[in-house]
C-alpha positions in Angstrom: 1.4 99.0 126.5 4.9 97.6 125.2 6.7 96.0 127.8 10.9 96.8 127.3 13.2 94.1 127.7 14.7 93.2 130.5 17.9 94.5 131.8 21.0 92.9 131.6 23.7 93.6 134.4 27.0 94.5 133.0 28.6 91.8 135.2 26.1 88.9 134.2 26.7 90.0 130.5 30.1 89.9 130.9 29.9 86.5 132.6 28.0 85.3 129.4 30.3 85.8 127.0 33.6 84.8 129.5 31.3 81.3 129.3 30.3 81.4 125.8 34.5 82.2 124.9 35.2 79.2 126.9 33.1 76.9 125.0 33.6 78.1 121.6 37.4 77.6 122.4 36.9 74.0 123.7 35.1 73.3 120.4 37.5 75.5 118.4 40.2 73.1 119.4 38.6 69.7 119.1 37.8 70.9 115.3 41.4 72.2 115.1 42.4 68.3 115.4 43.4 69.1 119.8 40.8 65.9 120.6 41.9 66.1 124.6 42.7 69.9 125.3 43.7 70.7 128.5 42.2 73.6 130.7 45.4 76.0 130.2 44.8 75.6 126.2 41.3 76.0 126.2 42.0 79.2 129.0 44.4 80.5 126.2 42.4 80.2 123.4 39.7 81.4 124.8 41.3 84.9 125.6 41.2 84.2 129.8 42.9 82.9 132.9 42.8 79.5 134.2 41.1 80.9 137.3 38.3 82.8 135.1 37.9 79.5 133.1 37.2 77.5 136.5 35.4 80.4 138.2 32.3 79.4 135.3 32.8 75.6 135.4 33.7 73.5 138.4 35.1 70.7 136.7 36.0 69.4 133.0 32.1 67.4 133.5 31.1 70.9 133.6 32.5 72.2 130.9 31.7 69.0 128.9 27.8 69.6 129.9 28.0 72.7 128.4 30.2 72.5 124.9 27.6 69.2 124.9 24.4 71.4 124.6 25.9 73.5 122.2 26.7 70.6 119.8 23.3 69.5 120.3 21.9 73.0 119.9 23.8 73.3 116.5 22.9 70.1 115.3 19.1 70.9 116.2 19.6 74.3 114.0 21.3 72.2 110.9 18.6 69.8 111.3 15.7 69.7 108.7 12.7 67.7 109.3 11.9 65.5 106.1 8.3 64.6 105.0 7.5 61.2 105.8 4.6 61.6 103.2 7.5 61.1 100.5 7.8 57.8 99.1 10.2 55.4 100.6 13.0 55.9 97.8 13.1 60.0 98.2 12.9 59.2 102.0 15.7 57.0 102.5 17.6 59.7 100.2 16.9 62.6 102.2 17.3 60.9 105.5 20.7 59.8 104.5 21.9 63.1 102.8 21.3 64.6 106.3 22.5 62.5 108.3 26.0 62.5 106.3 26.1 66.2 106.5 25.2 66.1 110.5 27.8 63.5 111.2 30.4 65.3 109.5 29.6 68.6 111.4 29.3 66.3 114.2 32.6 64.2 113.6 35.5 65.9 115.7 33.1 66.5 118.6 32.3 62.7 118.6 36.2 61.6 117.9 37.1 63.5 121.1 34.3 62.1 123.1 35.5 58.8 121.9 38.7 59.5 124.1 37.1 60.6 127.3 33.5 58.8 127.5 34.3 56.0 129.4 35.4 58.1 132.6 32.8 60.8 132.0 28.9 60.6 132.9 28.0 64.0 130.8 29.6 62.7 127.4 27.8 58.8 128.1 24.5 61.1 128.9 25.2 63.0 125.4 25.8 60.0 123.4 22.9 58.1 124.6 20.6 61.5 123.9 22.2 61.0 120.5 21.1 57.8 120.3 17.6 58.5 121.6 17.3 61.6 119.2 18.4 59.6 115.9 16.7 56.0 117.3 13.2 58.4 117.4 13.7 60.0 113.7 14.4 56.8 112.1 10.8 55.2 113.9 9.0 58.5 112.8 10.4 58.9 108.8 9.9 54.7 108.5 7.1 53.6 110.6 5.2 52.1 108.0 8.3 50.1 106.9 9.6 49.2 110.4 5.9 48.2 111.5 7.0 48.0 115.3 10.1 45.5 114.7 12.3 46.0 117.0 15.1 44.4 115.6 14.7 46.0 112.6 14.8 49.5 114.2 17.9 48.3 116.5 19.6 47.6 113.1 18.9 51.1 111.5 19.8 53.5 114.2 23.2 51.2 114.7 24.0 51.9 111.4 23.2 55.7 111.3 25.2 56.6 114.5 28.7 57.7 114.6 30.3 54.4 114.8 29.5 53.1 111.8 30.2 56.4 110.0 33.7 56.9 111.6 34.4 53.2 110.1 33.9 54.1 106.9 35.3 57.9 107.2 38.3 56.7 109.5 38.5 52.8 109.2 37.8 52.8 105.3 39.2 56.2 104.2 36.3 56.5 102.6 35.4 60.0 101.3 31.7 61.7 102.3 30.1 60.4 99.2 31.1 57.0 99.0 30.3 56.8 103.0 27.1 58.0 102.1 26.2 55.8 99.3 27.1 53.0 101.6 24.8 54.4 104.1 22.0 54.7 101.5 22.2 51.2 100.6 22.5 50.2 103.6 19.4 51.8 105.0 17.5 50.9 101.5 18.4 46.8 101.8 17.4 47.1 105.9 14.4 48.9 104.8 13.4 47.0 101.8 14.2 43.5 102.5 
């Protein structure tokens, strides 16, 4: 016997996509270069009233948790895993070709967290699971080469994080490729020295 699916109410399916709207618009704007939008602009963008807008999220923390998850959700689904069976050279490559593309997708999301983290527990939480998540990769895809140093793993995830990236990007006006390449060397003379 098939089992159907669940039914949705109207209302809570309704509710979902008033939330959804809200978050998409959030994000919409940050990508659209608006790295601090206020609650009226995301309200407007997002095709609702101010009261709907805080009638699904309490606060801006709130709303922060949630446009949060779905960065990390679409960074999980532009993610690839990479074979750490690969020799080093083809490792480093792949593992720096990805992260370039993530941090760009990632870019205005982080540029606008920049702005607000220090007064905000949820964006500090999502930059430290950031951290976590890319700190854990780099340990998996190298650990023959980092052999349990510390130091040396400290080194590559610093490096591989948005900080260093936005210096080259922002700092350096450097374009993706060049930001990359110095990223790939950077990685290969941590990795191979």
């Amino acid at each position: 016997m098939t089992q159907s699916p669940p039914r949705v109410d109207g209302r809570t399916a309704r509710s979902e996509r008033t939330r959804n709207a809200i978050v998409d618009a959030h994000l919409r704007l940050i990508r659209e270069g608006d790295l601090r939008p206020t609650a009226d602009r995301i309200a407007r963008q997002a095709g609702v009233s101010l009261r709907a807008l805080w009638s699904h999220f309490a606060d801006m923390e709130a709303l922060f948790a949630a446009s949060g998850q779905r960065v990390l959700d679409t960074q999980d689904a532009a993610h690839r895993p990479i074979r750490p069976g690969l020799p080093l050279p083809a490792r480093i490559d792949a593992f720096c070709r990805q992260r370039a593309r993530l941090l760009e997708q990632l870019a205005p999301a982080a540029r606008a967290s920049a702005l607000k983290e220090p007064f905000s527990e949820v964006l500090l939480h999502y930059r430290r699971t950031h951290v976590a998540r890319v700190r854990d990769e780099l340990a998996a895809l190298f650990a023959a080469e980092i052999d349990g140093d510390r130091e040396l793993l400290d080194a590559l995830t610093a490096v591989c994080l948005w900080p260093a990236w936005s210096t080259w990007r922002d700092g350096m006006d450097l374009p993706v490729t060049a930001a990359r390449t110095a990223l790939t060397r950077t990685v290969a003379a941590l990795l191979t020295s």
